[in-house]
Backbone bond lengths (Angstrom), bond angles and torsions (degrees), N, CA, C in turn:
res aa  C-N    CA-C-N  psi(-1)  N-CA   C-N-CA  omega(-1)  CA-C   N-CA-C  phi
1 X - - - 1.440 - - 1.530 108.99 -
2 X 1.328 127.84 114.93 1.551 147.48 169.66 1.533 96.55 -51.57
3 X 1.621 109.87 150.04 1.397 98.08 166.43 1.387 97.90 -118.97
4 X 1.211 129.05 -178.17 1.389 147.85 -157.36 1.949 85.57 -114.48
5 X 1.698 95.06 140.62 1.484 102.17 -150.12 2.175 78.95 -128.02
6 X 1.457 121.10 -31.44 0.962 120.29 178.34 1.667 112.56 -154.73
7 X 1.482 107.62 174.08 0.989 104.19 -170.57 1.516 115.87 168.98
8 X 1.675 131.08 -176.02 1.339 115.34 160.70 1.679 112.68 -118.33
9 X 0.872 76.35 121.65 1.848 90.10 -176.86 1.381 99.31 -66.36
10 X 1.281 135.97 -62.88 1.641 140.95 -161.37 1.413 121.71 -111.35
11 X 1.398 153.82 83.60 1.614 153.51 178.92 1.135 111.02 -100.72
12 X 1.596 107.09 99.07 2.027 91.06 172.17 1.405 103.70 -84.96
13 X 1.292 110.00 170.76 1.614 120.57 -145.58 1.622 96.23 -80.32
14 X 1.469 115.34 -33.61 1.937 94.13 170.07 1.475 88.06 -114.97
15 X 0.940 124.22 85.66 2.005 125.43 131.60 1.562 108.98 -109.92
16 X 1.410 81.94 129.94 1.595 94.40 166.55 1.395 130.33 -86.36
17 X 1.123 150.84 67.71 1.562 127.44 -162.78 1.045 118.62 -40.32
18 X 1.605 105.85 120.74 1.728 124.51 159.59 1.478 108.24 -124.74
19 X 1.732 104.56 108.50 1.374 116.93 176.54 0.940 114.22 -46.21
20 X 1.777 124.33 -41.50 1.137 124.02 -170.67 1.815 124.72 -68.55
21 X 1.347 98.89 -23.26 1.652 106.99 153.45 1.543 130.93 -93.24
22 X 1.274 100.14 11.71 1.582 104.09 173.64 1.375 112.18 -77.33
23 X 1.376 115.02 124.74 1.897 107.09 150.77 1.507 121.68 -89.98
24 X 1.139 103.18 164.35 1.687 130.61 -179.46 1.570 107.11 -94.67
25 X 1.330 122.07 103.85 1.329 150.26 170.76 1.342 123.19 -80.90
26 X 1.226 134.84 72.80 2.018 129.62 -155.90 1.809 72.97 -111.96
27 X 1.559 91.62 131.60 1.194 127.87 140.77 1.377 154.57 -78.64
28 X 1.151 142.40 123.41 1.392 118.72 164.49 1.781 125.44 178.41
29 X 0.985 111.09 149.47 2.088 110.60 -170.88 1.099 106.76 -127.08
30 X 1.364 119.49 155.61 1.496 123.20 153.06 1.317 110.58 -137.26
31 X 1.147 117.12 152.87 1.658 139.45 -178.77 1.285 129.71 -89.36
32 X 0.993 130.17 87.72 1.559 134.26 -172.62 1.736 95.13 -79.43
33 X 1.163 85.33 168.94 1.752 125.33 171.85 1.434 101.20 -35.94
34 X 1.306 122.27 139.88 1.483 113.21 150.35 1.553 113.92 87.41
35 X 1.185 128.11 9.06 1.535 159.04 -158.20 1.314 116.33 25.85
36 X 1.565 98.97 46.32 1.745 111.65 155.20 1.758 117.50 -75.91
37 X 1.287 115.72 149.76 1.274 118.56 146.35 1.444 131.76 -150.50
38 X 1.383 109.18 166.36 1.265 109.56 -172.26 1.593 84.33 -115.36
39 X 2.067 97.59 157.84 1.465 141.69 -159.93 1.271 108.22 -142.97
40 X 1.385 121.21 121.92 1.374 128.68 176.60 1.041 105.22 -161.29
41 X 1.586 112.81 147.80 1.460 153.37 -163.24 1.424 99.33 -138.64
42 X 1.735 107.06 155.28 0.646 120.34 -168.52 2.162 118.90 -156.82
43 X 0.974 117.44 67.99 1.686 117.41 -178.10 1.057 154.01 -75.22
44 X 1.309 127.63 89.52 1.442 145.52 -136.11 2.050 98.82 -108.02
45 X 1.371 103.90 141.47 1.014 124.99 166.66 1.494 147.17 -161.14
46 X 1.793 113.81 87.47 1.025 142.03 -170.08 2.116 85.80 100.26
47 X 0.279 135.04 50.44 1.755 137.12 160.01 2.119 102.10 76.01
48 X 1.597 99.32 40.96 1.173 87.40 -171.02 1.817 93.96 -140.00
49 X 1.500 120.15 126.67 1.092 109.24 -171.70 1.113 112.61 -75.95
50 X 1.459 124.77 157.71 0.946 129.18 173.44 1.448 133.38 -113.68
51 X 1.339 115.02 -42.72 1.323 124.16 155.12 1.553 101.81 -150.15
52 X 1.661 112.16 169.88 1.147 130.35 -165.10 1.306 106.42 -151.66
53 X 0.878 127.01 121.75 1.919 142.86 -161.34 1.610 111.99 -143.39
54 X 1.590 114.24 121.83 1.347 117.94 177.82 1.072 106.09 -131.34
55 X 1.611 145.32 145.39 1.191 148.44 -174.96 1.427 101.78 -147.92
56 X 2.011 116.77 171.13 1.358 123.17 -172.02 1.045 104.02 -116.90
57 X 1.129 135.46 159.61 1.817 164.58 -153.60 1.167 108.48 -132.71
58 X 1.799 119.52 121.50 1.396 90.52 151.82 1.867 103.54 -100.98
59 X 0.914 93.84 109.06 1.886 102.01 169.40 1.653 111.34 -156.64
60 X 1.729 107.03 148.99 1.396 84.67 159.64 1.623 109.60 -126.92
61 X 1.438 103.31 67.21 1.559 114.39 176.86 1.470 101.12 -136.31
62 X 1.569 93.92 130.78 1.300 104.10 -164.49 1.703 116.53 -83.22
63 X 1.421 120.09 -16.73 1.304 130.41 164.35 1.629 99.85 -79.05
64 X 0.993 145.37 -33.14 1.499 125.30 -177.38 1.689 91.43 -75.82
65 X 1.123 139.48 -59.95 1.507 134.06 -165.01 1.742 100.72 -58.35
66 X 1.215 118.62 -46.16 1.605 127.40 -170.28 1.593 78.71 -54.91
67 X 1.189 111.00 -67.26 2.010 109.64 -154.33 1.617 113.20 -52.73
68 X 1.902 116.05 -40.44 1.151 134.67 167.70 1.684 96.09 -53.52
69 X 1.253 152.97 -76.47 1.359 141.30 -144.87 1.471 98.51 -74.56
70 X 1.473 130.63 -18.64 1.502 128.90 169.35 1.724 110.45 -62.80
71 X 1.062 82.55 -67.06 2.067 101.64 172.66 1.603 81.78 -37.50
72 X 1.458 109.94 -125.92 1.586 118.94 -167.53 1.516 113.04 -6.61
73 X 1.040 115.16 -27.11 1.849 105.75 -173.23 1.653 98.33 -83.63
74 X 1.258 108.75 -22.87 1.956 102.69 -173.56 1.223 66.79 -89.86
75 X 1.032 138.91 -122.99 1.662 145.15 -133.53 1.266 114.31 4.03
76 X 1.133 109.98 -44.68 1.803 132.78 -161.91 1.543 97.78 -77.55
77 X 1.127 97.94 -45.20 1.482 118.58 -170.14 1.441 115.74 -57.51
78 X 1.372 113.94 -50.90 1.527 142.43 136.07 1.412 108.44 -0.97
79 X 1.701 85.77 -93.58 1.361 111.64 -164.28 1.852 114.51 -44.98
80 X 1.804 108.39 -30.84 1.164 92.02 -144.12 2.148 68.11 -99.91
81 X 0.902 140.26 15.58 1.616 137.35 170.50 1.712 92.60 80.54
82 X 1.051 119.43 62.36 1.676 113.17 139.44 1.194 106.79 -105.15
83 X 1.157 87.50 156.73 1.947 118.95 -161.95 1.460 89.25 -98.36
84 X 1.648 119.05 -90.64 1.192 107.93 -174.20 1.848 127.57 -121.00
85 X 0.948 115.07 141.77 1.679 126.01 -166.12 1.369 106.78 -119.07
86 X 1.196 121.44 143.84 1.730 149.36 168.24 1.525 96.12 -120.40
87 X 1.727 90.97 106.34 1.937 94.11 -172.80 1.587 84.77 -111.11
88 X 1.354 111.92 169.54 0.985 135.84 -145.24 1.815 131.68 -148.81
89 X 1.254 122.05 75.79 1.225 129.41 -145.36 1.263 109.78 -129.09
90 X 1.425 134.23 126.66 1.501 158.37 155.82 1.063 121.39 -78.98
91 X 1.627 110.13 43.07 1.226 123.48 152.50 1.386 103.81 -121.18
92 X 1.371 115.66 136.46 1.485 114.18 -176.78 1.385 103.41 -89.14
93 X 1.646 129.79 -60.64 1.521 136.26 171.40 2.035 102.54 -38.25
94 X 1.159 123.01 -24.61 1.047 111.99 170.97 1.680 133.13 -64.03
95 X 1.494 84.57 -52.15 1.751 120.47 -169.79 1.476 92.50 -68.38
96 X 1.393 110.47 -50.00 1.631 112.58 -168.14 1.673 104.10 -66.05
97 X 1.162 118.58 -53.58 2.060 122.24 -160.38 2.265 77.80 -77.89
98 X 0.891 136.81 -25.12 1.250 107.94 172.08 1.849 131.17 -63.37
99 X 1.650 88.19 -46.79 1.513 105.30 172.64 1.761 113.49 -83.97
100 X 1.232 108.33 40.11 1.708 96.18 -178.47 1.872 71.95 -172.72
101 X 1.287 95.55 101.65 1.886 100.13 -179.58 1.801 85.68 -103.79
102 X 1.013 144.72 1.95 1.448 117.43 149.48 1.391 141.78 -105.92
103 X 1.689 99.48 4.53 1.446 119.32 146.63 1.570 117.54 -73.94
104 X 1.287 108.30 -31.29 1.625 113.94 177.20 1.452 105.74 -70.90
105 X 1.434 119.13 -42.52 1.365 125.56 -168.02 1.919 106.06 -71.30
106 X 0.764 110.99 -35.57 1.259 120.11 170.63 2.057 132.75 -88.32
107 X 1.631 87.79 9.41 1.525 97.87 -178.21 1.965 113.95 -72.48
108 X 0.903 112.91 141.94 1.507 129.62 -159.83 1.419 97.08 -68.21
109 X 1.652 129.85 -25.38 1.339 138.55 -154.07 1.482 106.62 -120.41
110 X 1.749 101.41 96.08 2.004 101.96 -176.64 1.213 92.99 -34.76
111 X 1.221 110.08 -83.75 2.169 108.62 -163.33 0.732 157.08 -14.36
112 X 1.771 88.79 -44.23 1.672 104.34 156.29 1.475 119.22 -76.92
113 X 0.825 115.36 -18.80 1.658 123.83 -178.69 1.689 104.31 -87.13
114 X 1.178 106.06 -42.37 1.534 99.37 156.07 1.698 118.69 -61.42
115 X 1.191 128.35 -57.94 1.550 129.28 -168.95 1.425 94.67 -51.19
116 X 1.369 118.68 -60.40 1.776 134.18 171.42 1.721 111.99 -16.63
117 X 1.464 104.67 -58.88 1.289 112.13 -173.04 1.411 90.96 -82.03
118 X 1.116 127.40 -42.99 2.004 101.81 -171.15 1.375 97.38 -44.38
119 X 1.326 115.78 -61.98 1.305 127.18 -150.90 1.534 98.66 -43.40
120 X 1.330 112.85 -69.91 1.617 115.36 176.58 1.473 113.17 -27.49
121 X 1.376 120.62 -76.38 1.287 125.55 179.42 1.613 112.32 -34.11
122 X 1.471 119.03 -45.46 1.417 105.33 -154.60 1.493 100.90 -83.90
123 X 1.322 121.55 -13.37 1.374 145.50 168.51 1.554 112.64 -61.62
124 X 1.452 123.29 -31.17 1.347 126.99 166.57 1.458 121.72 -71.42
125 X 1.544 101.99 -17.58 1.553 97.44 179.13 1.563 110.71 -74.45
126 X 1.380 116.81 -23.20 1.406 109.92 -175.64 1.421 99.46 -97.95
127 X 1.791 111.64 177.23 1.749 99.72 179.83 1.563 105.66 -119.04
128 X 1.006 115.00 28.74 1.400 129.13 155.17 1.252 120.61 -159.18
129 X 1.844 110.07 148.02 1.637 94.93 -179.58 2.186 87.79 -168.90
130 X 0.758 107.38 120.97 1.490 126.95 -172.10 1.670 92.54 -101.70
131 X 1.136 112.52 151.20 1.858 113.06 160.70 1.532 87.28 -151.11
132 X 1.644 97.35 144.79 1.525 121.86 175.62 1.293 112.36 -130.51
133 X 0.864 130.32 -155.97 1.660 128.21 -144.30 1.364 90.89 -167.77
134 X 1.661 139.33 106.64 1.160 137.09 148.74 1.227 125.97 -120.74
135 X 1.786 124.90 179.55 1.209 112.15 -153.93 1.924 102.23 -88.74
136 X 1.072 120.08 179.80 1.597 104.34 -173.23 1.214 117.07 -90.05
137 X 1.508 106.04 5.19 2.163 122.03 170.17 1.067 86.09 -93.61
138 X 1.721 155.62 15.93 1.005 135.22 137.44 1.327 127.99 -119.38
139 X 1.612 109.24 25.50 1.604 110.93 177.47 1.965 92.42 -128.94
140 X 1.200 128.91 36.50 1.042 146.08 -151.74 1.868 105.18 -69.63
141 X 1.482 105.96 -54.57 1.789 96.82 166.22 1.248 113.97 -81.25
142 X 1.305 145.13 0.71 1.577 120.27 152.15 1.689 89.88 -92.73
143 X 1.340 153.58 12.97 1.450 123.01 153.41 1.382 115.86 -82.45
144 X 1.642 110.87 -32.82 1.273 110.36 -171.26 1.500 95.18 -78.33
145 X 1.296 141.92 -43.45 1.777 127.90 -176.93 1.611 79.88 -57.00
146 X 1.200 149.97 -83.49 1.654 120.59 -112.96 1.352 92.98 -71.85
147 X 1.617 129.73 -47.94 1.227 146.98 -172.01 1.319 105.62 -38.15
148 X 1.313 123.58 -42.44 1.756 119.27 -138.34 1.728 82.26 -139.19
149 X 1.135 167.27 -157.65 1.501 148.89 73.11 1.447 83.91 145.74
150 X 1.807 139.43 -9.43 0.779 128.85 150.86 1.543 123.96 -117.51
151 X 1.064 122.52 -38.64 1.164 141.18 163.75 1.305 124.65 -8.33
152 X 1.503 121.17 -32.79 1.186 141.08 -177.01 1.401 103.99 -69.90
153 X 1.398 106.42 -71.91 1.474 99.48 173.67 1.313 136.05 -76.45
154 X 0.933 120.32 -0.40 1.502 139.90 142.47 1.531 136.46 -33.65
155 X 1.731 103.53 -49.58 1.250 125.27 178.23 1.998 95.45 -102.01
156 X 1.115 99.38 -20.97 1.524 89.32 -174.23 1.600 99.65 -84.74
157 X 1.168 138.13 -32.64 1.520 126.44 177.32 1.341 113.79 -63.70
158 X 1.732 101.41 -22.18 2.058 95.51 -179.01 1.789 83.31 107.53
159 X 1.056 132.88 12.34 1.325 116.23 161.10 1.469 131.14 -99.74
C-alpha cells in the first residue's frame, strides 16, 4: 500500500484557490532526552517570512510533537486571519494518517487519533489548507528553530 505524500486536507465548499493568497506553513519538532520536546512553525508568504513560533512538549514521541507543531501552526494561522495555507511537514506517518482519514480512523493509538482530529478541526477554521510531505533539506527553518531555539532552555532547566 503507497502512502499519500500530498494532498488537501481541508475545502470549504465556496473557496476558491488563489495561490497568490496562499501561505507556506513548515513544520517541525524534535525530542530531547527526558521526554521534552521542541515545536516549531514556520509562515511564509510570497518567499517572505512572516512569523516564526516554537514552543515545548512534554512528550517523547516524535509523531505526537510533529502533529502538535501542525496544530499550533493552523491556530496561529487562524488567529493571525489566513484564509488559505499549504503546510508543510517531514513527517511522512504524519502527511500519510492525515490524507487517508480511515487509516487514521482505525489507528491502534487514541492520541494519535486524537492529535489527527485536532489537526482536522483547526484546519476547518481556514477555507483552504493542502499538507505535503517534504524532505527535511527542505523544511530546514522550522528544523533549525525546533532543533536549536529551544534547546537552551532545555539543558538549562536540567532537562
Amino acid at each position: 500500500m503507497s502512502q499519500a505524500t500530498s494532498g488537501s486536507l481541508y475545502q470549504h465548499p465556496d473557496a476558491v484557490p488563489a495561490p497568490a493568497q496562499s501561505w507556506r506553513l513548515y513544520c517541525d519538532a524534535a525530542v530531547w532526552e527526558g521526554g521534552e520536546a521542541s515545536v516549531a512553525y514556520a509562515l511564509f508568504r510570497r518567499d517572505e517570512t512572516r512569523f516564526i513560533g516554537a514552543g515545548q512538549l512534554r512528550t517523547d514521541d516524535i509523531f505526537l510533537a510533529e502533529a502538535r507543531a501542525l496544530f499550533v501552526g493552523l491556530r496561529v494561522a487562524h488567529v493571525m486571519q489566513i484564509r488559505q495555507a499549504d503546510a508543510y511537514s517531514d513527517s511522512t506517518n504524519l502527511v500519510s494518517l492525515l490524507l487517508d482519514p480511515r487509516r487514521c480512523a482505525r489507528h491502534s493509538r487514541t492520541e494519535y487519533r486524537v492529535a489527527l482530529r485536532q489537526i482536522r478541526e483547526a484546519a476547518r477554521c481556514l477555507d483552504l489548507v493542502n499538507v505535503r510531505w517534504i524532505p527535511r533539506e527542505e523544511n530546514r527553518l522550522a528544523d533549525v528553530a525546533a532543533h536549536t531555539l529551544l534547546k537552551p532552555f532545555a539543558q538549562f532547566a536540567g532537562r
